[in-house]
Each structure stands twice: as C-alpha cells, then as structure tokens.
C-alpha positions in Angstrom: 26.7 57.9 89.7 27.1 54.5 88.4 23.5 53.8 88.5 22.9 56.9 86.1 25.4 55.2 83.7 23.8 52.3 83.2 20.6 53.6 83.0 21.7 56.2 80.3 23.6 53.3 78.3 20.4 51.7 78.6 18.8 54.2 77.0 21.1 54.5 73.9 20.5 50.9 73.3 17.0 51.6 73.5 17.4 54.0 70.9 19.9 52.6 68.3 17.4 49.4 68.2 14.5 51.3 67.4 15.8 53.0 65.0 17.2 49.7 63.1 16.1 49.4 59.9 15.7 45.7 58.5 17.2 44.8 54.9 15.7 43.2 52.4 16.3 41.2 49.3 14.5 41.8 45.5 15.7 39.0 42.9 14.7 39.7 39.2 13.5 36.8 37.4 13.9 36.8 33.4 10.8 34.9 33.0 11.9 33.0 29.5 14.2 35.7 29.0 18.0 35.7 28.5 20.3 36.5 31.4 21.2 35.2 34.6 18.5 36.0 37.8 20.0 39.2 39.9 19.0 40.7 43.1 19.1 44.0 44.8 19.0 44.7 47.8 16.6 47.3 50.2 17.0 48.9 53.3 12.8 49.2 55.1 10.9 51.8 54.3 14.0 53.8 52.3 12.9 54.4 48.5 15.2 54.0 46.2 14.9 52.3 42.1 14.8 49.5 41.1 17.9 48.4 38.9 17.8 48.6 35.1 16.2 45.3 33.0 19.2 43.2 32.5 17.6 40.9 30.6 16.8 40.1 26.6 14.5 38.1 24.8 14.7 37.7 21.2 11.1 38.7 19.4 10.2 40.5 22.6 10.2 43.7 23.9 10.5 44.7 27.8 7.1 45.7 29.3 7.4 45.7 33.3 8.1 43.9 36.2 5.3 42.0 37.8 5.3 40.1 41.6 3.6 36.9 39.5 5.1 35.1 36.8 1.7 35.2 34.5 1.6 39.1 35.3 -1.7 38.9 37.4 0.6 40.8 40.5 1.3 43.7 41.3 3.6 45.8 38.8 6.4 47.8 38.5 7.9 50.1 35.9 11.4 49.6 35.1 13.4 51.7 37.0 10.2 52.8 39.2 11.5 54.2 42.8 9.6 52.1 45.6 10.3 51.0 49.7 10.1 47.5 50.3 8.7 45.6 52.9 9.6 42.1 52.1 11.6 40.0 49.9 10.4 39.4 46.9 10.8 38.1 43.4 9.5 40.7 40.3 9.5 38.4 37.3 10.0 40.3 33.6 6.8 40.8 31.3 7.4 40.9 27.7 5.7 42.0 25.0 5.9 40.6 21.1 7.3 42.1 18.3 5.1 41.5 14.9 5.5 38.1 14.1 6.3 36.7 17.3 3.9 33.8 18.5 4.0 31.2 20.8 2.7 27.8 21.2 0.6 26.0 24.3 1.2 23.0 24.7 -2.2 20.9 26.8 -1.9 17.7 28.1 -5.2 16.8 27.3 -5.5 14.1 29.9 -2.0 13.2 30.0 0.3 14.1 32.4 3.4 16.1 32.5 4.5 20.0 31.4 6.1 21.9 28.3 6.9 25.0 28.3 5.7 27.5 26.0 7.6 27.7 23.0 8.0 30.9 21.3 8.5 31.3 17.3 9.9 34.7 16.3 10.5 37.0 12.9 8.1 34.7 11.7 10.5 31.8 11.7 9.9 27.8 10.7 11.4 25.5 13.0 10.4 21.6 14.8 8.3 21.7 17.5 9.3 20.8 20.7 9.4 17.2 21.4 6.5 15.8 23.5 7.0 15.0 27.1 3.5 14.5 27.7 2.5 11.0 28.7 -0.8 9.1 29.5 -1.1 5.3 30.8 -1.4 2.4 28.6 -2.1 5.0 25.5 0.3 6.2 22.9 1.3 9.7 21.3 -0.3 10.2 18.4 0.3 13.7 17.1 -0.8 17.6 17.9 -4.3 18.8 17.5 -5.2 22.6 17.6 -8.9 21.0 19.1 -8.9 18.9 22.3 -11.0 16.6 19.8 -8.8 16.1 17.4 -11.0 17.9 14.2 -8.7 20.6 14.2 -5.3 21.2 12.1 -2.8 18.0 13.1 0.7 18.3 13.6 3.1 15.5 14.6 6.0 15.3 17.1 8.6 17.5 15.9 6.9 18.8 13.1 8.6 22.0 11.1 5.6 24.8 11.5 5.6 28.7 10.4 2.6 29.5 12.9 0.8 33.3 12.0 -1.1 33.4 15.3 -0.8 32.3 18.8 -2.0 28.7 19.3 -2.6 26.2 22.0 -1.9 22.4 20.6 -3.8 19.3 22.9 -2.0 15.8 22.9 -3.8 13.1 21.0 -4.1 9.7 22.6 -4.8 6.3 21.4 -5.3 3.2 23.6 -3.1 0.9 23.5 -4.4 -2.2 21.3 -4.4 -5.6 23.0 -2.7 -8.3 21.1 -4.3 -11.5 20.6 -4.1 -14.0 23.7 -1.4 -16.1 22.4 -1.0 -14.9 19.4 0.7 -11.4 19.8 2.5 -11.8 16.8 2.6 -14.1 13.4 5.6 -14.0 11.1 5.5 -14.9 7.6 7.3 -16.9 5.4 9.5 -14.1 4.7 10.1 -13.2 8.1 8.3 -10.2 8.4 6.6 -10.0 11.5 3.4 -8.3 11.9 1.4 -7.4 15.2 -1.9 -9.0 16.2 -4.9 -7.0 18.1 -8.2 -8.9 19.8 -11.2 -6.7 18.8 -14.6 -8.3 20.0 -14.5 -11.9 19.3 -11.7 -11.1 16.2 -8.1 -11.7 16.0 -6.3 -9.9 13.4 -3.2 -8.6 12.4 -2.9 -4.9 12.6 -0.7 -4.6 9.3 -1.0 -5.3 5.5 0.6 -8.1 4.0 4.0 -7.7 2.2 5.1 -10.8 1.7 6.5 -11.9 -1.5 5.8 -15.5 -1.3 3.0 -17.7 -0.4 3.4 -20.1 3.1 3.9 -22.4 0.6 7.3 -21.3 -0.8 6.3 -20.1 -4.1 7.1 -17.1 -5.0 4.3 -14.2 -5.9 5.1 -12.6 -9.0 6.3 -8.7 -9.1 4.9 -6.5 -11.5 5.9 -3.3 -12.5 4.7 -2.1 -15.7 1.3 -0.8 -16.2 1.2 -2.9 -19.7 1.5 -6.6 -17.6 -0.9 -5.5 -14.7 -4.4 -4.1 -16.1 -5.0 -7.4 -17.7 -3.5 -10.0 -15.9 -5.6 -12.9 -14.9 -3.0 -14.6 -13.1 -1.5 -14.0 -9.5 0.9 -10.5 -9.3 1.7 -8.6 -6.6 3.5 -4.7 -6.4 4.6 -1.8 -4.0 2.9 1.1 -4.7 4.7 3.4 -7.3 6.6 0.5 -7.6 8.6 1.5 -4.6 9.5 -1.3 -2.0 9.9 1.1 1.0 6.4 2.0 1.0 5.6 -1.6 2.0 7.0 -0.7 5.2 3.8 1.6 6.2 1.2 0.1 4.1 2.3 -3.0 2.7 1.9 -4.3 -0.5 -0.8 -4.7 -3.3 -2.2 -8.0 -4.9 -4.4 -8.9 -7.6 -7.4 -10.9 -6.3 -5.6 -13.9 -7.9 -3.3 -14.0 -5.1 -6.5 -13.7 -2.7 -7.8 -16.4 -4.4 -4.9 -19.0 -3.9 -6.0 -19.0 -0.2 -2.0 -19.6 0.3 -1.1 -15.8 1.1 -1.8 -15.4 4.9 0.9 -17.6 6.9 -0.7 -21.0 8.5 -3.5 -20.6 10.6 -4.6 -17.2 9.0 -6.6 -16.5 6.0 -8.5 -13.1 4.0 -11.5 -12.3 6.2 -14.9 -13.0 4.4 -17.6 -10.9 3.9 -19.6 -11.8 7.2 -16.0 -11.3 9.1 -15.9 -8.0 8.2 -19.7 -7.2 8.6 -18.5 -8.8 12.5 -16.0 -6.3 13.0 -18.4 -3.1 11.3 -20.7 -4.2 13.8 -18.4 -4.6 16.5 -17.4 -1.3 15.9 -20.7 0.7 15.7 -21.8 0.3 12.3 -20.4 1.7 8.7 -21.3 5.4 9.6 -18.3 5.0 12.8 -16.2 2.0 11.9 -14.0 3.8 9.5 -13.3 6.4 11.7 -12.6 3.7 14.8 -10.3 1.8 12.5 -8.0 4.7 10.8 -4.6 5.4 12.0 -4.7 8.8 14.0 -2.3 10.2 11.5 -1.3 10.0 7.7 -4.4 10.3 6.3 -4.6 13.2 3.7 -6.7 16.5 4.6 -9.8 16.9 1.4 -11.7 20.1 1.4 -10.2 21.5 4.5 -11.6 18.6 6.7 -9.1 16.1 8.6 -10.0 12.7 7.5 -7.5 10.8 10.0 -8.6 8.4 12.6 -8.8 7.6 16.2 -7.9 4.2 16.5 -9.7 3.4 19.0 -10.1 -0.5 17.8 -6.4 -0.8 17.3 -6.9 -2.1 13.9 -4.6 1.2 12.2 -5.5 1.2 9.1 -3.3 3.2 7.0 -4.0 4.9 3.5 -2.7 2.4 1.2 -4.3 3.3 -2.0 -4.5 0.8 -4.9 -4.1 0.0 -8.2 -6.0 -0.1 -11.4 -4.7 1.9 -14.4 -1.6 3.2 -12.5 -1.7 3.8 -8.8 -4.3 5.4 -7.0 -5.6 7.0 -3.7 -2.6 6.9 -1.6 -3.3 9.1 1.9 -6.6 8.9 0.6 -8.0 5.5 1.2 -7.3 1.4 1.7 -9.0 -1.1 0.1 -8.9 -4.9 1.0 -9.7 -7.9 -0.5 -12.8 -9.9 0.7 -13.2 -13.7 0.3 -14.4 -16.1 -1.5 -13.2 -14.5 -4.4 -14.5 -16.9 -7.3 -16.1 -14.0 -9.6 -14.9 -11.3 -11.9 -16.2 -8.9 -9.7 -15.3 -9.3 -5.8 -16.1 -7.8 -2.5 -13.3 -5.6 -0.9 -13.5 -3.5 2.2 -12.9 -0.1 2.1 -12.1 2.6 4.9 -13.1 5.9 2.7 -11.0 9.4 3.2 -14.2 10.9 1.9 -16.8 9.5 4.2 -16.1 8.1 7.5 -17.3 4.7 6.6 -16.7 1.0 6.4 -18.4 -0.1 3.5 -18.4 -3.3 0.9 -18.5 -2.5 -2.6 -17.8 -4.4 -6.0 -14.3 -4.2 -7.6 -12.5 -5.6 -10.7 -10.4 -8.4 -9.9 -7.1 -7.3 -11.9 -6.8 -4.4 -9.2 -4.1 -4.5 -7.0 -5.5 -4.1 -3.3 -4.2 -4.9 0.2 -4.5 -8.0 2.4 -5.5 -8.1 6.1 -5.6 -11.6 7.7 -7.1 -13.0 10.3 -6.9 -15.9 12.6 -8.9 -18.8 11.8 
C-alpha cells in the first residue's frame, strides 16, 4: 500500500510539471518618444493584448510596435492579442505629422554618434552640437553633400528645415606650424599663427597691426574724402569697424606695403615669385584658391558655395577691400604683392567668383590686406 502511494504521488508531480507554463517578460521601448520604458508580462502560449501605447512624441503620431528599433522586425498593432514565446523588447514606430522632419547626422570619416534630431510644427531652432571627432583634423561646419558642394551649416546653427535631411561632418587637416616658428607676435602684441606649406613659412592671418616694427604709428583713416587719394601710408578696419580686424584683419594702402617696415622682424610682404611658389605648390591658379579658403564664411553667389577646404592651412578669409567705400566682404581677399614701386601694383587675389589664385594689377590708394612671410 505504501508502494502505491508513492508511485501515485509520483504521478501527480509528473503531471503538475508538465503542465507548467513558463512566464515571460515584454518591455515597451519609446524609441525617441516621451515616457518611461514599461513591461508586461506573459504566461506561454496564453494570448492575451498587449497594453495600451503609453508613450508621446511631440510632431509624431503612434504607428505600431516593432521587435527592431529601425522597424525592420516583426510588428504589432497596438493592443494586438498575441502568445509569447520569449522575452522581448517591441520598440514604438512613429509616424510624422506635416511639418515634422528630422535631421541625420554622418560622421563622414570621423568617429562618434548623434542622434537624430527631430524639428516639428515647422519650428527654427540650433542644431545639435557636434560630437563627431576625426584625428589631427578640425570641425569645420555641416554639409548636406559628403563633398562639401552642398548647402553649409555651422555648429549650432538656427535652421527651419522643409524636408528630411542627412548633414556629413566637414574636416580640415590640421595645419603644421612652422618648425620653430609657430607663432610671431607683433609690435602690438597680436599674435598670429604660422603654417609650413611646401618650402613656405607663413602666417595664417592678416595683419592688424597699427604700427610698424619700428614704433611708428600707421595712420587710421576713416573718411572716404582722406582715403581715395591719399599717396601717403593709411591704414582702416573695414566699415571702419575695429572688431572685424579680429577675422580678417586690417586694410592698408600699398604705401604701407611699400615702407617694408609692416611685417614684425624677420618677416616681410611675399613677392610676386613667392606667391607664384605657393600657386604652384598648391596645384596651380585653377585649385589654389579653393586649397587656400577657409572652409566657412565665404558668401554663397548664384546658388553655388564658394567656401574652401583648407587643405594648405593658409585660411584665407573674405576680407574684401577698399577703393571708393568698402567692398567685397564674404566675397573675396585681396593682398598686397611686393616690390611695390609703381602706381599700379601686383596683389593676390583668392576670387569668390572663380576658384582661382590669380595676380592682377590694382591702384595703389586701395586699401588691401597683408600676409607675411618668413624671410
């Protein structure tokens, strides 16, 4: 009789473990959505529905549920009525409302992640901050092309997108600073970078000083009247505005040029054969422009960009000039070209309208920018 007992409780056990049913967890994932991730759980092979969408997302509407985050999975209705096998995670699909884009953000080359960032009710706003990083190169700014011949955007600019774009990180090398010489400072204690292209050493900004190394001071003019006929040394910041020497630096007259004394010790105005040295370094007229513009602040014409890559480090920005008033800023930069001993004289000038480096005769009363480099 005992024997039968055990063998009957046996059985029961038998019984109650086959029958056992395993449980199982679903967590619901808001996928850039408002909300806080919630699970439910299932018992195997027992249908039941899922829970209603918890979750919000301004500019979107709720589409399904989906077993992949990018939607390629297998999906699920909200509230659908299915058994599950496994745990799982069902992330939210959303669709837009009218006027809701978002924006892509590509590496392109670098490395890191951003997220997509969404702009709804056709709103403005910044753009999120790059993240993105590449070795030995620098941000530049945003291209809608992976070339950079697309629409620009810099970090954090305000944008009112009206379509869905991807934007591709712009790069530019690094520039390597003069052995030795990695910066000069003039006499005014502004201190300007240096970069080694080819057999060169220049400085990578404009002049702004207001004296020469000498001591003497460079005369500012400001009205019109004093500068179109001046043949004596003047210097100005365009509009007449000294915080725009911070980008581009100032303008001379080609008197100044002349004195030889504006460069600090050691430099001096490039002549005509150093800049045919550096155009030729640089692949010729027709590529030399484009090699030496800054990747950014040069003004769009016609629909085309006209901004840079920097790939020589020599960033040159739009300075403009001026001759009759002030002309050209965003648009081009103009420098003065020694010996200077004529009433025309040669300047260098890195065009907005062609991609060029080119020499070309100029009157010497305009007011143009210095570069120097190292004797």
């Amino acid at each position: 009789m005992k024997k039968q007992t055990i063998t009957l409780f046996a059985l029961i056990i038998i019984v109650l473990l086959s029958c056992k049913r395993d449980d199982y967890i679903v967590t619901f994932d808001p996928n850039g959505g408002s909300g806080t991730v919630v699970t439910q759980n299932f018992t195997d092979k027992i249908a039941q529905p899922l829970i209603d969408n918890p979750f919000t997302f301004n500019g979107f509407a709720f589409d399904c549920w989906n077993t992949i985050q990018d939607g390629s999975g297998k999906k699920f209705r909200d509230r659908e009525t299915i058994k599950v096998f496994e745990n799982m995670t069902l992330y939210a699909q959303w669709l837009p409302f009218a006027g809701t884009y978002f924006i892509i953000f590509n590496a392109n080359g670098g490395v890191g992640s951003m997220a997509k960032q969404f702009f709804t009710n056709y709103e403005t706003k910044k753009l999120t901050a790059n993240t993105f990083f590449l070795t030995d190169h620098t941000f530049a700014c945003w291209n809608t092309k992976a070339d950079n011949s697309g629409d620009r955007y810099s970090d954090k600019a305000t944008i009112k997108p009206t379509n869905n774009m991807e934007l591709y990180a712009q790069w530019t090398k690094k520039p390597e600073p003069c052995p030795n010489f990695p910066t000069v400072t003039d006499i005014d204690g502004n201190k300007y970078n240096t970069v080694q292209i080819g057999s060169q050493c220049w400085m990578r900004e404009n002049m702004k000083t207001t004296k020469y190394h000498t001591g003497e001071d460079i005369p500012i003019v400001i009205h019109n009247s004093d500068w179109e006929y001046r043949n004596t040394p003047a210097m100005c910041y365009y509009n007449n505005d000294e915080a725009n020497a911070d980008i581009y630096g100032a303008l001379y007259n080609s008197y100044v040029a002349a004195t030889e004394k504006i460069c600090p010790k050691g430099w001096r105005v490039p002549t005509f054969e150093d800049w045919d040295t550096l155009i030729d370094y640089l692949g010729g007229k027709d590529i030399a422009g484009f090699k030496m513009k800054t990747f950014d602040g040069w003004s769009d014409y016609a629909g085309i960009n006209f901004n840079g890559s920097n790939e020589s480090g020599f960033s040159a920005q739009p300075a403009g000039r001026r001759y009759y008033g002030f002309q050209n800023l965003g648009h081009g930069t103009f420098y003065w070209t020694a010996p200077i001993d004529t009433y025309w004289s040669y300047i260098n000038i890195v065009s907005i309208w062609e991609q060029i480096a080119t020499q070309v005769p100029m009157n010497r009363t305009e007011g143009l920018s210095i570069r120097c480099i190292k004797d």
